[in-house]
N, C-alpha and C positions, 0 to 999 in steps of 0.2 A: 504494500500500500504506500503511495507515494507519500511524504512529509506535508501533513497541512499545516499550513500558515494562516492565521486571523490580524490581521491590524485592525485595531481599537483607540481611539482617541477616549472614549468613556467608560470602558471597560464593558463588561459582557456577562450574563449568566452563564457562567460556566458550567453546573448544574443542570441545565437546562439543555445542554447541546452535549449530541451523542460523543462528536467526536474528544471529545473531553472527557467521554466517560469510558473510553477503552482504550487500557493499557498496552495495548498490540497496536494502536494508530501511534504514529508519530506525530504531535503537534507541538506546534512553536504559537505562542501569542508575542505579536508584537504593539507594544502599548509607549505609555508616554507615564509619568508619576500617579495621575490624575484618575488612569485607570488602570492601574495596577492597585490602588489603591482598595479601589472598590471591588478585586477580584481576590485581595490575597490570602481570605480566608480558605475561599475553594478551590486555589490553585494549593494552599499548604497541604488540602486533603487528595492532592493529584502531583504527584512526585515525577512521572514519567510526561508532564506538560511544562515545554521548554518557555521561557521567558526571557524578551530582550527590551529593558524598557529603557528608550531615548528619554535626554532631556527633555525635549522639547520636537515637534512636528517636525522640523528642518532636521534630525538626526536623523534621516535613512539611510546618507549613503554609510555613516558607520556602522548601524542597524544592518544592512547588508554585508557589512565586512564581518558582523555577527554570523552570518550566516554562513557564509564562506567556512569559519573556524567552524559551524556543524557539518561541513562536509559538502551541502548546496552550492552547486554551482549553476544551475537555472532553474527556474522558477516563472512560474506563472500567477499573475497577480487578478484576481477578481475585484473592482471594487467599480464605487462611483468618481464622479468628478475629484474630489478633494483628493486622495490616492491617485487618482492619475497626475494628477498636479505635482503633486510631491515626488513623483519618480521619476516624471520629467523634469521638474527643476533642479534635479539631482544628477541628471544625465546616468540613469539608472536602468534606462528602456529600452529596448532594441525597437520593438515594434509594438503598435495597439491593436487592439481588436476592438470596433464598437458594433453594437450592435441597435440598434431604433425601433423604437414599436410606436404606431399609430396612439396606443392607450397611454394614459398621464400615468407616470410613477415617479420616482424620486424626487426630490427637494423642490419645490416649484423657484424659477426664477434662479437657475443655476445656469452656467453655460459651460460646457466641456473646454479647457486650456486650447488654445487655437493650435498649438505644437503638437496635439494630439494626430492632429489631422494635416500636418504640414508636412510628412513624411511622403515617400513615393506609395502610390494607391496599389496593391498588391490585387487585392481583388473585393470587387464589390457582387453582391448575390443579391436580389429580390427574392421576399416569401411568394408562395403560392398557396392556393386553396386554402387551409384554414389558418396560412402564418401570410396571406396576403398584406402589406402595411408593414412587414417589419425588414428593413434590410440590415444585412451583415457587410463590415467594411476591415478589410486587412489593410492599415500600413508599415509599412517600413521606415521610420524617424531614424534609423541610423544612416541609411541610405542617402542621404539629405542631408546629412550631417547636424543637424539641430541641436542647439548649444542650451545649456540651463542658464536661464536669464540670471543676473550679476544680484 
């Protein structure tokens, strides 16, 4: 089973989520004080769940260099806008994958970092039939060289 990763700015039910409750998953939470704080009872009672917690939201690229020492060498990141920001401003990303759906969901009044999408367009796909309205977009930000702004 590959190595799950969680970043958390608030911390998380740890409790509440499977992958937290079995000692055969490899997980790592990456967090910031704030929510570490709020997790560290039920991380004490979870010894086989790895923790790497930044100062502060701007600490991924050494958050990454955490990771590296567990053995990780690529990885794939889920998250929303804020996360993609941060990896990009970190020159931390090879490439994005976004993906759009007609339906509202996440933070209203958000916009994806523009360097998201400034990368070479690898490949774009239209749903069909019941996933009609949603498309997937591959790019390549390395490819384009895109720098983490100053």
């Amino acid at each position: 089973h590959p190595t799950q990763i969680v970043a958390t700015r608030r911390g998380l039910d740890v409790g509440r989520m499977l992958m937290f409750n079995l000692p055969e998953v490899s997980a790592i939470v990456l967090t910031v004080s704030d929510g570490i704080a709020s997790m560290r009872d039920a991380l004490r009672t979870r010894p086989w769940v790895r923790t790497i917690v930044m100062p502060d939201k701007h600490g991924l690229r050494a958050a990454f260099g955490q990771l590296g020492a567990f053995g990780l060498k690529r990885i794939s990141c889920v998250g929303g806008r804020h996360l993609a920001e941060g990896l990009i401003d970190a020159a931390l990303i090879d490439d994005t994958y976004l993906t759009t759906s007609p339906k509202a969901g996440g933070e209203p009044d958000t916009t994806l970092p523009k360097a998201a999408t400034a990368g070479a367009l690898v490949v774009r796909k239209h749903g069909t039939g019941e996933e009609a309205g949603v498309m997937f977009e591959h790019f390549s930000i390395r490819r384009r060289g895109v720098k983490p702004r100053p």
